[in-house]
N, C-alpha and C positions, 0 to 999 in steps of 0.2 A: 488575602487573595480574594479578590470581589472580582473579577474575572473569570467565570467561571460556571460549567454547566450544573450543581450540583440544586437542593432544594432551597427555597426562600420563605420565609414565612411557616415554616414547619413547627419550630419549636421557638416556644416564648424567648424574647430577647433578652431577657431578664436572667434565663435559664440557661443561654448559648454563653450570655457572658460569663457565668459560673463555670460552665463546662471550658471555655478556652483559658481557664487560666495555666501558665505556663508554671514551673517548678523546677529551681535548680536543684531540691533535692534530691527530688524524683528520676529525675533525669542522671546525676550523679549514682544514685546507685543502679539505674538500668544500665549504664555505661560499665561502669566497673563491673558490675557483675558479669559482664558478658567478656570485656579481658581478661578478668579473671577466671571466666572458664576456658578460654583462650588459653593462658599461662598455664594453666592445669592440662589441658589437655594435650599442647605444644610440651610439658615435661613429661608427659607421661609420651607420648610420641618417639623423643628423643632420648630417654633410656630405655624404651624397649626396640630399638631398632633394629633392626638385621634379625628376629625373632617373628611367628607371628601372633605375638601381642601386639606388635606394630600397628596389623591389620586393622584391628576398631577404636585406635588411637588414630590412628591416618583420617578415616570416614569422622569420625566427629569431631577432628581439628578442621577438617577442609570444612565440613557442614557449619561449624562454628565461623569461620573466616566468611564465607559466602555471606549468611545472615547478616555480616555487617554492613552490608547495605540497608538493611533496617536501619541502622544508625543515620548512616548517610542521608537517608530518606526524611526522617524524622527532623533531623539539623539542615537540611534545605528547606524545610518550611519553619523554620528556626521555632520547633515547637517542641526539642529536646529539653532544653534548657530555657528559664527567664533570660537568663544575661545571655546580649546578641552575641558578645563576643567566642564565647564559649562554645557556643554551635557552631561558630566556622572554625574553630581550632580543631573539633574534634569531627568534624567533616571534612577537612583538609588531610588528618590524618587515617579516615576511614577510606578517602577519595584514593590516595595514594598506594594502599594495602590492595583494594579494587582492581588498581589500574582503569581507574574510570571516573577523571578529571572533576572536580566537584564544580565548577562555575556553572560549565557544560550541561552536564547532569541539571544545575537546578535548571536552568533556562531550557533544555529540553524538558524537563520533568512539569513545568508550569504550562508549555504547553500542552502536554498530557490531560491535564488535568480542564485548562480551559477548552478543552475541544475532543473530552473522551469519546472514544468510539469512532469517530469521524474521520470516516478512508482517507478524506482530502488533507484534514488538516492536523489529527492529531499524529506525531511523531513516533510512535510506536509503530503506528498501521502504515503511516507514508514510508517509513524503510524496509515494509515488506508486503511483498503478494501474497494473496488469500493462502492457507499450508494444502498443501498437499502431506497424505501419509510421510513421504521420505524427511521432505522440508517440518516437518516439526520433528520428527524421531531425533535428526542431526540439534536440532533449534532444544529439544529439552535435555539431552544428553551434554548440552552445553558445546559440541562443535563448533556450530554456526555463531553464537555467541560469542566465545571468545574473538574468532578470526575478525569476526562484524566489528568489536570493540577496539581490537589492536591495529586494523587498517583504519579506521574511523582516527584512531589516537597519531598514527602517522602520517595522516594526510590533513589533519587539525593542526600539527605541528609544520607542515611546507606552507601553510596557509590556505587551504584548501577546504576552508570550513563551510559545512554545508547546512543549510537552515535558513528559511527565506525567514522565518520570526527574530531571524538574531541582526540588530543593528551592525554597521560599521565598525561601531564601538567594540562591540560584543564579542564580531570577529577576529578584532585584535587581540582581544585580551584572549579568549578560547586561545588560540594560534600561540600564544607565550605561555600559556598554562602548559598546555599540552607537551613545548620545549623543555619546561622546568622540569613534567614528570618525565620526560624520556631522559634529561638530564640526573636527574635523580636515583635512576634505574643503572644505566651506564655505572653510576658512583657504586651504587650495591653489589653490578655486575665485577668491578674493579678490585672491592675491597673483598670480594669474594675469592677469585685468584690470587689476589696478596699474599693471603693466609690461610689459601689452599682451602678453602672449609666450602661443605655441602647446606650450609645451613638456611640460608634462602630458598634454596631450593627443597628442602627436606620439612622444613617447618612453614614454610609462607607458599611456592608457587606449586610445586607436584599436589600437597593435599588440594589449595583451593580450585586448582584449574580442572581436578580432573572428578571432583564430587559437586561440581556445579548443577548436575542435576536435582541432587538435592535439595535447592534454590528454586533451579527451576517449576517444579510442581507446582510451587507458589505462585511467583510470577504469570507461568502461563493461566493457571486456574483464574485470577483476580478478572480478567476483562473477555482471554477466547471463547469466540463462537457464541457469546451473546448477543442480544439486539443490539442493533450501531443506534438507535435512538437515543435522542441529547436529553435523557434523564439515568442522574446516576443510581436512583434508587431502582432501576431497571437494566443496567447497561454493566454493572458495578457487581460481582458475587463477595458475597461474603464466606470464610471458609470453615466447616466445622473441624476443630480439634484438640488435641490435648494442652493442655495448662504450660507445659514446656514448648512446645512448641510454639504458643502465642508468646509467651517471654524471649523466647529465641529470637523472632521474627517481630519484636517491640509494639503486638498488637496487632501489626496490618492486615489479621484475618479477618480484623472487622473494617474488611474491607469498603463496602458500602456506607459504613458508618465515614470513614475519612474521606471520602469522595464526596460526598453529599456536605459535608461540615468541616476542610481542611486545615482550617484555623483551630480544629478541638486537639490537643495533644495527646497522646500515644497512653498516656495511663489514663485519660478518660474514654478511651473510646469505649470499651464495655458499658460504658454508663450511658454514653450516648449513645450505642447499637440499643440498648433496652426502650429509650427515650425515643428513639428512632420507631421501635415498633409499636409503640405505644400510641402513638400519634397518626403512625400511616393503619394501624391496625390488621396489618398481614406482615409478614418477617419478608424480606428482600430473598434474591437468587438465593438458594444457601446448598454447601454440598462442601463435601471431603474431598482430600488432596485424590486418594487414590479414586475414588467414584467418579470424579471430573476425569482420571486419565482414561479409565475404563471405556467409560462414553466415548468421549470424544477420537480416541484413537478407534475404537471400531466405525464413528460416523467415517475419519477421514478412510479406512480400510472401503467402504464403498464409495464416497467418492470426495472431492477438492472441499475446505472449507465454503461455508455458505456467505458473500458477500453481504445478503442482509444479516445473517447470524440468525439466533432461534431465541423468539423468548420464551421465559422460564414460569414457571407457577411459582405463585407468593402464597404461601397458605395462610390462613385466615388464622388471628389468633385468639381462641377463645377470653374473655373476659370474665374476670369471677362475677358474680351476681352481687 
């Protein structure tokens, strides 16, 4: 990705090529691991049912399912895996769980990344106005999200694909993708009434649609209400928090570190968030999930998000002697 607003010349080239190297192993066990707490959590879901042990089997299968867009994410910039093929297999089938088309996603997500921040062009901010209180409470509790996603996914399938960055080309294929997955769904829908079973909906849609919040925090934390200037080591928060939760979330708390260097893969970015500071000599935006909502929802309580956004203090990082 050389397209792109992030730093140049920061870190030796010698060292960036060390840090991009990609790993099918690496990758293989961040995958499994994360279905396999998926599986573990979807059984344990599914015999305590009708009980409320149910209850914190439900919130950590959906909070598990969300998170996999961490995957997704990571295999659109096919920095999951060495082998190319393996990142779209297992992005196709992350894309699908989503409901939120992987072709789509990358080519929206690339512009994201070439034009973060930027009202006009980057895609995040072109499909919504500054938040108001209401418009983010609905946007992080995952209302707004979902409806955005599912009318976005049926109006990509009439052909109705919106994106002045997406070729001709682009929009054909978006416009078939999109068919497959509503074809796809219809089939789950089918084979669900066949045989009378709740199970899509009990293991795959009720948990993930309705703990999307729990995604959210992330999401909105990484870019709102920061400066819209086209540097990511300014524009870009990185997020403070537990060891599970960056394994969840496949690293993207270090979040500045992959905006800034998006060719570095998912299990170097710790190395290159230190590399990162070491170099600029101050730590980037940094704050916790909960501390970002605190703020931010009392700034919107007085009034409408701030089009330039605020920036942040970098604090200075002492060096040993």
């Amino acid at each position: 990705m050389d397209d792109f607003i992030g730093r140049r010349n920061l870190i030796a080239p010698e060292r960036l090529r060390e840090l991009t190297r990609r790993s099918d192993w690496k990758g293989a066990v961040q995958t499994l691991s994360h279905f396999g707490a998926i599986g573990v959590t979807g059984t344990g879901l599914w015999l305590s049912w009708g009980s409320w042990w149910a209850a914190p089997w439900f919130v950590l299968h959906g909070m598990l399912l969300n998170y996999l867009f961490a995957a997704q994410h990571e295999c659109n910039h096919y920095t999951a895996f060495r082998t190319r093929w393996v990142n779209d297999v297992v992005n196709r089938i992350t894309a699908f769980v989503l409901l939120y088309p992987r072709s789509y996603e990358r080519w929206f997500h690339f512009e994201h990344h070439r034009h973060t921040q930027d009202w006009d062009r980057d895609p995040e901010l072109m499909n919504r106005k500054p938040f108001t209180l209401s418009s983010y409470l609905l946007y992080l509790v995952g209302v707004s999200y979902w409806w955005n996603l599912l009318a976005r996914l049926a109006r990509n399938a009439r052909g109705k694909v919106s994106g002045d960055y997406l070729t001709g080309a682009q929009r054909r294929h978006v416009a078939l993708e999109a068919r497959w997955h509503i074809a796809g769904y219809v089939v789950v829908a089918a084979v669900s009434v066949a045989f009378e079973s709740w199970m899509a909906v009990t293991l795959w849609l009720a948990p993930m649609l309705s703990t999307k919040v729990l995604h959210q925090v992330q999401n909105l934390t990484e870019h709102t209400g920061i400066t819209h200037e086209p540097d990511t080591v300014h524009n870009t928060r990185t997020i403070a928090t537990w060891p599970i939760l960056r394994w969840m979330g496949w690293n993207m708390q270090y979040h500045t570190a992959h905006h800034t260097y998006p060719a570095v893969p998912f299990h170097r970015l710790p190395e290159l968030h230190a590399e990162l500071e070491r170099q600029l000599g101050y730590a980037p935006p940094t704050v916790g999930y909960l501390a970002f909502q605190r703020r931010f929802i009392t700034e919107l309580a007085r009034s409408p998000e701030s089009v330039a956004g605020a920036s942040e203090i970098h604090p200075r990082i002492e060096r040993a002697a």
